[in-house]
TORKOL-4160 file (C-alpha; in steps of 0.2 Angstrom, whole numbers, padded with zeros to 4 digits, m for minus):
302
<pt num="1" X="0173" Y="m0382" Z="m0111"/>
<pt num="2" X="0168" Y="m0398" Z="m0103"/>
<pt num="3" X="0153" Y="m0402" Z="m0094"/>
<pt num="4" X="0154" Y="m0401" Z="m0077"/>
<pt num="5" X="0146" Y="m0417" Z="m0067"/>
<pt num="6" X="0134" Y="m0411" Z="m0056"/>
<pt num="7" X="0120" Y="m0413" Z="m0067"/>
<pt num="8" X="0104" Y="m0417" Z="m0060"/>
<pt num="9" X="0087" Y="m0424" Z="m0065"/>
<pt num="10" X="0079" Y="m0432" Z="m0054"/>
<pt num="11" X="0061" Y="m0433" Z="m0051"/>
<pt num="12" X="0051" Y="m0425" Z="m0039"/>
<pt num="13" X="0031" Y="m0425" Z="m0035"/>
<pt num="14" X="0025" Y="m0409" Z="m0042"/>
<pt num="15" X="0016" Y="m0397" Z="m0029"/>
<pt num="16" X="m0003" Y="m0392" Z="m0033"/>
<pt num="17" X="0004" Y="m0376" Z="m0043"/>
<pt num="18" X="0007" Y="m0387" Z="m0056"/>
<pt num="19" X="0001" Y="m0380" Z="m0074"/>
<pt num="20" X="m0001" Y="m0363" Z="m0067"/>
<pt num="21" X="0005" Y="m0349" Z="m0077"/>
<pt num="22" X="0024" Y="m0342" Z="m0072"/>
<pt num="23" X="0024" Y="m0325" Z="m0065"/>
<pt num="24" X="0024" Y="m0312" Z="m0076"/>
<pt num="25" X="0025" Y="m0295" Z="m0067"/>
<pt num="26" X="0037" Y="m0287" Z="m0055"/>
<pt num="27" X="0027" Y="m0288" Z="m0040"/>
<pt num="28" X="0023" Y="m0309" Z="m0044"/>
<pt num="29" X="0040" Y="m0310" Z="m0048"/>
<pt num="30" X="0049" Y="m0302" Z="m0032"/>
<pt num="31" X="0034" Y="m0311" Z="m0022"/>
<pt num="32" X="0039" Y="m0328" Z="m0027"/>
<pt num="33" X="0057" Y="m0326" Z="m0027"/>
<pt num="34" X="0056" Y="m0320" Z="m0008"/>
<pt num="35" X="0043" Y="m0334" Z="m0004"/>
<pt num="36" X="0058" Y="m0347" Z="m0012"/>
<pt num="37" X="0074" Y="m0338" Z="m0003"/>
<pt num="38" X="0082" Y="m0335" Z="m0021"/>
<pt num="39" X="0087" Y="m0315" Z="m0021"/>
<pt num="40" X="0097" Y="m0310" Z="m0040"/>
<pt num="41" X="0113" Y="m0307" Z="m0039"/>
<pt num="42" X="0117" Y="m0288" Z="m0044"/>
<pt num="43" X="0135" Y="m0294" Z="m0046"/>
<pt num="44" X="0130" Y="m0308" Z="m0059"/>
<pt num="45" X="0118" Y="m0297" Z="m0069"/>
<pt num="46" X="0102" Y="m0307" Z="m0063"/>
<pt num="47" X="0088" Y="m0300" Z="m0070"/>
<pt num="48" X="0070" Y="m0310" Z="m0074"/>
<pt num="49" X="0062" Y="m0307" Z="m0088"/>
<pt num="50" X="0042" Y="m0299" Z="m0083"/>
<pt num="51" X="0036" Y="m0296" Z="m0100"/>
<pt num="52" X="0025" Y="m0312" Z="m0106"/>
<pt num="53" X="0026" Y="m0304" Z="m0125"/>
<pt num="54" X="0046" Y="m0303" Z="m0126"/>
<pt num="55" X="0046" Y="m0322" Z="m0122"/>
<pt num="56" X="0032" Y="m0326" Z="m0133"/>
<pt num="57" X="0044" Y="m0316" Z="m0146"/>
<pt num="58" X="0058" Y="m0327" Z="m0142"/>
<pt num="59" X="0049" Y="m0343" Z="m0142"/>
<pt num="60" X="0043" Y="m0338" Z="m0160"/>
<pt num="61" X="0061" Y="m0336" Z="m0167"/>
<pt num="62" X="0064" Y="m0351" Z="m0157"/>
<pt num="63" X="0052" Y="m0363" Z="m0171"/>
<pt num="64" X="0058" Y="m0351" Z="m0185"/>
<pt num="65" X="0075" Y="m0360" Z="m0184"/>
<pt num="66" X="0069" Y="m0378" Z="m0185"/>
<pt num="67" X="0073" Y="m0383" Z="m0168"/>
<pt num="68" X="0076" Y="m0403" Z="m0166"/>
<pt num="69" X="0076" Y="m0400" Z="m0148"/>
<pt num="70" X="0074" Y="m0386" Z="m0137"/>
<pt num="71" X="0088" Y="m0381" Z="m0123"/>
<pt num="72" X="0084" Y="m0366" Z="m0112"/>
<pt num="73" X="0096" Y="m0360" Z="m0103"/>
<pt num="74" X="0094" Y="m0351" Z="m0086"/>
<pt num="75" X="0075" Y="m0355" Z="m0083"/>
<pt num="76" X="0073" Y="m0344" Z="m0070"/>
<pt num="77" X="0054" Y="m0342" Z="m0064"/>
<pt num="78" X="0047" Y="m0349" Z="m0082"/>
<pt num="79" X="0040" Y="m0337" Z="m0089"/>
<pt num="80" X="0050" Y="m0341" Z="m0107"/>
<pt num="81" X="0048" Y="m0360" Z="m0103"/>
<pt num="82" X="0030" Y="m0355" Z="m0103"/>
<pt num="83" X="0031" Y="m0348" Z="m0120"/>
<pt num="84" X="0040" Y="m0363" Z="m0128"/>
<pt num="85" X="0028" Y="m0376" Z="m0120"/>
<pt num="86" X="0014" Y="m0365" Z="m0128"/>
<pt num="87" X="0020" Y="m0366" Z="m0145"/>
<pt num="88" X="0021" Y="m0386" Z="m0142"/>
<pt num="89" X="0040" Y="m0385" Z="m0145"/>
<pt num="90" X="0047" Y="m0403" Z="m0139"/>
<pt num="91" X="0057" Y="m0411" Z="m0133"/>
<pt num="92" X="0062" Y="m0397" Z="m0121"/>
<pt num="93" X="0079" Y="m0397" Z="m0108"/>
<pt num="94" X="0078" Y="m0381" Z="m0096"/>
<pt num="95" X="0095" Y="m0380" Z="m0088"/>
<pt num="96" X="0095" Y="m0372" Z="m0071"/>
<pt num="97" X="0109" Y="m0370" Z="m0059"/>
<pt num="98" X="0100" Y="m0362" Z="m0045"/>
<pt num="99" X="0094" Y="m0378" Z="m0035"/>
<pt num="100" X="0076" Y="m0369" Z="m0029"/>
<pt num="101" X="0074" Y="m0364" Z="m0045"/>
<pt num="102" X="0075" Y="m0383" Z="m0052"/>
<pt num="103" X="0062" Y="m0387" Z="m0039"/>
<pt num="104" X="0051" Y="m0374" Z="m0044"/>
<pt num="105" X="0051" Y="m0377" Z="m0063"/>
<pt num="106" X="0049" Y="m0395" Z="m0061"/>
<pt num="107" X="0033" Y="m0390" Z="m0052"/>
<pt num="108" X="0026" Y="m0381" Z="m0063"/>
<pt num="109" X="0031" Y="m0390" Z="m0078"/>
<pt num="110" X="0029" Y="m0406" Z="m0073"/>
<pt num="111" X="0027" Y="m0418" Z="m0088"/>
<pt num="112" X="0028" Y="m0404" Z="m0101"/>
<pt num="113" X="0048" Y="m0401" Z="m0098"/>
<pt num="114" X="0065" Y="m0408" Z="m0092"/>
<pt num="115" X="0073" Y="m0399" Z="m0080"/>
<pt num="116" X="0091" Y="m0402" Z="m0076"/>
<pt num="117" X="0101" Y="m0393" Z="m0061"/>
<pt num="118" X="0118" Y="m0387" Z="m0071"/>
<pt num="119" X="0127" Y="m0375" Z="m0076"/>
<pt num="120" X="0121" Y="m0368" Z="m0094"/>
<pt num="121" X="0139" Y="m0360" Z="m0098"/>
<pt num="122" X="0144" Y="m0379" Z="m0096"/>
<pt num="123" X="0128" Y="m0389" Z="m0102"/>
<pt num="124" X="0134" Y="m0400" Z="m0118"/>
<pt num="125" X="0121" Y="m0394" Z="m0133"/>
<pt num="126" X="0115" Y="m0410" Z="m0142"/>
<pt num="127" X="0116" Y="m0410" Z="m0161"/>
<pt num="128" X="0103" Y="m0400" Z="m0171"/>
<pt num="129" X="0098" Y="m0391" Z="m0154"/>
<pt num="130" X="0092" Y="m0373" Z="m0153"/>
<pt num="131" X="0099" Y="m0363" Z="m0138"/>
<pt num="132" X="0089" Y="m0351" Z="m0131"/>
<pt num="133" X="0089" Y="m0339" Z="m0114"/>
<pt num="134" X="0088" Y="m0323" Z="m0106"/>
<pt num="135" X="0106" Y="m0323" Z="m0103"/>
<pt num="136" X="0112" Y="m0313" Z="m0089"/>
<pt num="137" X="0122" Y="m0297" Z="m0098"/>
<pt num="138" X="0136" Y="m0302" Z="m0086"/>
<pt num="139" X="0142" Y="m0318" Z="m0094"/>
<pt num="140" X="0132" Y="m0318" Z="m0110"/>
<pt num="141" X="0146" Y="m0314" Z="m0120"/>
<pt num="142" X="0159" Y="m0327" Z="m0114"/>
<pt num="143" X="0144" Y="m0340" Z="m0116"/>
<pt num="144" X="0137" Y="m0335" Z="m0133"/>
<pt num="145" X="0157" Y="m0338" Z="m0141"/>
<pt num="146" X="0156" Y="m0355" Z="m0134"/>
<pt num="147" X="0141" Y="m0360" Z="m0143"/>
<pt num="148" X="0146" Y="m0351" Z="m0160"/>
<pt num="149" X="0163" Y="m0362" Z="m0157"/>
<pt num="150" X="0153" Y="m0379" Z="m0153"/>
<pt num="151" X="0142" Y="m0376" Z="m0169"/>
<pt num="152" X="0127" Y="m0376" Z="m0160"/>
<pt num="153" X="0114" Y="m0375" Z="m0176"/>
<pt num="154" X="0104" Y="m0360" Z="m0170"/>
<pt num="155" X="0104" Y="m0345" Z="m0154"/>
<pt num="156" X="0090" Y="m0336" Z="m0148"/>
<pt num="157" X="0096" Y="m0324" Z="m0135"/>
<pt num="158" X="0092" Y="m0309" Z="m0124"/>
<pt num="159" X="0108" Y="m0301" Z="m0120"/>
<pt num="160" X="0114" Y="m0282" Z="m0116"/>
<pt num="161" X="0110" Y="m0271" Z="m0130"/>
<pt num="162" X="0127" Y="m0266" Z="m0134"/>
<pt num="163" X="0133" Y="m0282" Z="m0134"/>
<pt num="164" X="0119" Y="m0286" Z="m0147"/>
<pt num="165" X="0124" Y="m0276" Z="m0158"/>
<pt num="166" X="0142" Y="m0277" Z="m0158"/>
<pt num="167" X="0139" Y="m0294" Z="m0162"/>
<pt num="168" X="0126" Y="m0286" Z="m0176"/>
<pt num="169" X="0138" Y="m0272" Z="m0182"/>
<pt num="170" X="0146" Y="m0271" Z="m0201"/>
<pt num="171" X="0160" Y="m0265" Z="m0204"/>
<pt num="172" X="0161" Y="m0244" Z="m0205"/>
<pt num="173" X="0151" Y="m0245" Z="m0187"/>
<pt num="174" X="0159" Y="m0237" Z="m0174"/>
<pt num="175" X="0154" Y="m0255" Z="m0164"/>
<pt num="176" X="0161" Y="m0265" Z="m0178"/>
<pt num="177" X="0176" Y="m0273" Z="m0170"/>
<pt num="178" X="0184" Y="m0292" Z="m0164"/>
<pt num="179" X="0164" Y="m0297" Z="m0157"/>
<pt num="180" X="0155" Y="m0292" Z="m0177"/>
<pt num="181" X="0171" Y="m0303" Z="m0186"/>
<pt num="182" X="0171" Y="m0319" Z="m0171"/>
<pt num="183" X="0152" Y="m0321" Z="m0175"/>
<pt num="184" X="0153" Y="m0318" Z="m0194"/>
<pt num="185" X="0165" Y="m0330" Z="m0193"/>
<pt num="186" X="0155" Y="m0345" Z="m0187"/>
<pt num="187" X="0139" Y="m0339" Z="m0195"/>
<pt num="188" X="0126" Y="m0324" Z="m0195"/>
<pt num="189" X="0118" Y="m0314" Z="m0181"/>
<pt num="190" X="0102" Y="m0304" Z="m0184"/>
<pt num="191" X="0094" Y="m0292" Z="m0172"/>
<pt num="192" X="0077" Y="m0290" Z="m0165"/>
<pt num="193" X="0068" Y="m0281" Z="m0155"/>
<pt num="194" X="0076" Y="m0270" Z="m0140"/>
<pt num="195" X="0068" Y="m0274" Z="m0123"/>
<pt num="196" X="0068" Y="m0260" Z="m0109"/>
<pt num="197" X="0073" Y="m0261" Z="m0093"/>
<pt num="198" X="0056" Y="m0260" Z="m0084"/>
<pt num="199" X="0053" Y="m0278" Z="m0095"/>
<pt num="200" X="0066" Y="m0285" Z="m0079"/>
<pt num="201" X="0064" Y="m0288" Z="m0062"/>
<pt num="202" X="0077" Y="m0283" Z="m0054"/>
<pt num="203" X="0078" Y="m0267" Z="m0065"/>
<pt num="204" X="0093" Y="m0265" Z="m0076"/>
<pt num="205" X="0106" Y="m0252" Z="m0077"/>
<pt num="206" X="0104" Y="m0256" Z="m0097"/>
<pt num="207" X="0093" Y="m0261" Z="m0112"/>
<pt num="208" X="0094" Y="m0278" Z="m0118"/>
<pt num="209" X="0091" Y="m0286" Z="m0136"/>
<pt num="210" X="0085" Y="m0300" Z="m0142"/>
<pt num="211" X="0096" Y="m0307" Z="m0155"/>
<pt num="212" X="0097" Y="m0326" Z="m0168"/>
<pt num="213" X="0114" Y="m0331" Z="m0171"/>
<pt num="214" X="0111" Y="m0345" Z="m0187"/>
<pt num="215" X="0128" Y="m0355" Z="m0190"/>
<pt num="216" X="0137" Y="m0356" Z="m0205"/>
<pt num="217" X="0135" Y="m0374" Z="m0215"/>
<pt num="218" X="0149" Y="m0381" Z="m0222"/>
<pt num="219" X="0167" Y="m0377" Z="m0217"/>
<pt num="220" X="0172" Y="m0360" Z="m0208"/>
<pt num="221" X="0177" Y="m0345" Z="m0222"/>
<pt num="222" X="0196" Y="m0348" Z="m0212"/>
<pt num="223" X="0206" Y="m0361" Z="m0208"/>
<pt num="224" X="0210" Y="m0358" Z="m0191"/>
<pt num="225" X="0197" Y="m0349" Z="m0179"/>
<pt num="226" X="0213" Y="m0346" Z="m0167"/>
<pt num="227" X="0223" Y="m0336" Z="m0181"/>
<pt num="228" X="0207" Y="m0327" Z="m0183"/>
<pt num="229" X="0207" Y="m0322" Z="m0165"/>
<pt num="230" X="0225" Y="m0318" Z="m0165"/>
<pt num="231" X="0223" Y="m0306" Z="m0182"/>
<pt num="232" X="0208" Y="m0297" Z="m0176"/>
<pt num="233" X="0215" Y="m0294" Z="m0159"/>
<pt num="234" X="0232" Y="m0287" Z="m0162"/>
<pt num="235" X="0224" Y="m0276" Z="m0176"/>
<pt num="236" X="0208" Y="m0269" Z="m0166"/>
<pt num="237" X="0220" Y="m0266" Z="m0152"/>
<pt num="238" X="0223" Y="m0247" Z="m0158"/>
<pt num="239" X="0207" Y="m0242" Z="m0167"/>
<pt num="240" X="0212" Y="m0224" Z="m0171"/>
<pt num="241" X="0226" Y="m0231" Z="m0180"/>
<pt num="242" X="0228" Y="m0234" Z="m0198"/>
<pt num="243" X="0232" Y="m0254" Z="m0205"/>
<pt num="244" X="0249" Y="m0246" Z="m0212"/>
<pt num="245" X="0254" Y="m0242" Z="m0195"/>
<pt num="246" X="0246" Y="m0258" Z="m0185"/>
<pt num="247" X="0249" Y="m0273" Z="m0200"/>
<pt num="248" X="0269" Y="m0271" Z="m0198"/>
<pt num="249" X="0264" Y="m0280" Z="m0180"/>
<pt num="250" X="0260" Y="m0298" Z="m0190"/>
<pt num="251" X="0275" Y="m0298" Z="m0202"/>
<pt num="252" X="0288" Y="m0307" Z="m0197"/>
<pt num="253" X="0306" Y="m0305" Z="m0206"/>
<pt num="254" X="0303" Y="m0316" Z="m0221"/>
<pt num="255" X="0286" Y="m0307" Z="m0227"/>
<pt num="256" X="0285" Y="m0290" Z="m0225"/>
<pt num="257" X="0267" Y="m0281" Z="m0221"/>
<pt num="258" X="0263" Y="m0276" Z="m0240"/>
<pt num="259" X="0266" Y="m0295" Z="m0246"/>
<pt num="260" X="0254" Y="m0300" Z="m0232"/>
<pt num="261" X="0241" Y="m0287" Z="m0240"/>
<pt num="262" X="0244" Y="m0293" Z="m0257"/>
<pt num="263" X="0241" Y="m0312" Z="m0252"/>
<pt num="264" X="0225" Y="m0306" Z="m0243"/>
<pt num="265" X="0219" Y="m0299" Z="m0257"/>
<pt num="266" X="0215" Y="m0282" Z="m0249"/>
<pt num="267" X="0211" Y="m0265" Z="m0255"/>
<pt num="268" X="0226" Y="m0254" Z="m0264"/>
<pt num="269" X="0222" Y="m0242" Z="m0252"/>
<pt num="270" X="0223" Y="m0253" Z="m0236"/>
<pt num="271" X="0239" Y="m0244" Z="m0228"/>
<pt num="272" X="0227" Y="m0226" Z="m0227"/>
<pt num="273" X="0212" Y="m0236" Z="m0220"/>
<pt num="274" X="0206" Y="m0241" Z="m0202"/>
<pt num="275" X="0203" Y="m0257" Z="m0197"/>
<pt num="276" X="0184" Y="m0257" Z="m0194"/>
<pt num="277" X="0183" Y="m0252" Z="m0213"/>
<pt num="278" X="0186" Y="m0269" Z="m0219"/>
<pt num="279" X="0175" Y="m0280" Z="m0219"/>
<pt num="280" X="0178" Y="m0298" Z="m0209"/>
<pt num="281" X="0180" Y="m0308" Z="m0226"/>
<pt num="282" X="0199" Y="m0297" Z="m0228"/>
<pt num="283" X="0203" Y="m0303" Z="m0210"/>
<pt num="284" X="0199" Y="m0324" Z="m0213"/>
<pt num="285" X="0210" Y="m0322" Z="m0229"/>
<pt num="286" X="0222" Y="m0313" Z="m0220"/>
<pt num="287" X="0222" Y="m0326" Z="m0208"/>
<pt num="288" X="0225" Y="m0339" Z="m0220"/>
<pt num="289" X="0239" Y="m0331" Z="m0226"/>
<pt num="290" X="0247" Y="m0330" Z="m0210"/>
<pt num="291" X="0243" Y="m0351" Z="m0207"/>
<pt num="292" X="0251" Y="m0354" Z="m0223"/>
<pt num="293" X="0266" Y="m0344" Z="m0219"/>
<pt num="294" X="0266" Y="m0351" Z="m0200"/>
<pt num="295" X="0286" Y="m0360" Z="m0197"/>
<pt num="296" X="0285" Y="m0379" Z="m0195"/>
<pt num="297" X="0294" Y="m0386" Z="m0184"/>
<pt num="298" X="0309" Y="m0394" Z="m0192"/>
<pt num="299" X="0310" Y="m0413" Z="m0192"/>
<pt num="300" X="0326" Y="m0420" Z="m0188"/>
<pt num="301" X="0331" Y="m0437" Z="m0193"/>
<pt num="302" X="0342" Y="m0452" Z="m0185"/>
């Protein structure tokens, strides 16, 4: 996903709120919102986080992982800016697309953070770079896959609770499915605490959850994330259905659905089974048998 150009950084002279804390209640939050001209977007899931302890929480999970550099996405009001600045974790990028936002961070920031106008789901991570944000539920997913697929080093994330723990599910969970194999594939998500939705303003319709996604080091467990993608989707795509009926779907004419079990190492018993009973180590192989078994093109020559 490239990064868009309209990234902007330049400075400004800070107003005499500078150094004051970010507001953190409803009331200080919808005050200063309607006193910038900024009103959240229902149909983008805009929420801003209220609760000064949640984003303490976060920026404490936040120096657990051995940040280099800190990139907050989606600044907002500062209120988690705040809480990183507290800890003294440096150097801090907060990425903000909303342009009165940018102008009210970096006035109350100031020296202590740089604040760049862009888009988070675009923002280039630099290497060895913790993510970190209050992510709104409406796009976090699509955003969250981006980074595991960059290899950003570390995530700290408040996203809708389902969400969080579809990514957190093993398998036998009825919320085990193509989200729990994609993360576990590109490294480990652990869940923490679950945040109401009196902790927003605007209230939500749902809970959210702060998660860490940790990548894997090393090479990926399959070969080719895209396989991966493919394999999971066409399987999950009829959950009440056994693998008997549903791995037919991936064998092609010269390797029949049993041979493509046997490759993949899985259980005798596989053709009886459900997808979400496996765990997502029987997917990568399976995936890997499927590369190696992929046609090559057939070279002609003069």
């Amino acid at each position: 996903m490239p990064t868009r150009s309209t990234v902007s950084s330049s400075s400004r002279s800070p107003p005499s709120d500078a150094g004051l804390p970010a507001p953190d209640s409803a009331r200080a939050v919808e005050e200063t919102l309607a006193g910038l001209g900024v009103r959240p977007s229902r149909r983008l899931g805009q929420s801003f986080l209220v609760d000064a302890f949640v984003a303490d929480a976060e920026a404490a999970l936040v120096a657990s992982s051995d940040p280099s550099s800190v990139v907050e996405i989606g600044g907002g009001l500062g209120i988690l800016t705040e809480a990183i600045v507290r800890r003294g974790l440096s150097p801090l990028t907060v990425v903000e697309r909303d342009p009165r936002l940018v102008r009210f961070l970096r006035g109350r920031f100031a020296q202590r953070a740089r604040v760049i106008e862009a888009d988070g789901a675009s923002f280039e991570i630099p290497k060895g770079a913790v993510v970190v944000g209050n992510l709104p539920f409406s796009v976090a997913t699509p955003m969250l896959i981006h980074w595991m697929e960059s290899r950003v080093k570390a995530v700290v994330a408040m996203v809708q609770k389902e969400v969080g723990d579809r990514l957190c599910a093993s398998e036998g969970s009825k919320l085990y499915g193509r989200l729990s194999i994609v993360a576990a594939l590109y490294g480990s998500v652990e869940p923490f605490q679950v945040v109401r939705s009196s902790s927003f303003f605007p209230m939500p319709e749902v809970e959210g959850r702060v998660i860490v996604f940790r990548r894997h080091e090393g090479e990926l467990p399959a070969r080719s994330p895209e396989r991966v993608v493919s394999v999971v989707r066409t399987l999950f795509s009829s959950r009440r259905k056994k693998l008997g009926n549903l791995l037919p779907r991936l064998a092609s004419s010269r390797t029949d659905a049993k041979e493509l079990a046997r490759r993949a190492q899985w259980p005798e018993d596989w053709q009886d089974r459900r997808p979400e009973t496996l765990p997502p180590s029987d997917f990568f192989r399976l995936a890997d048998v499927l590369e190696e078994l992929r046609p090559h093109p057939e070279v002609r020559h003069p």
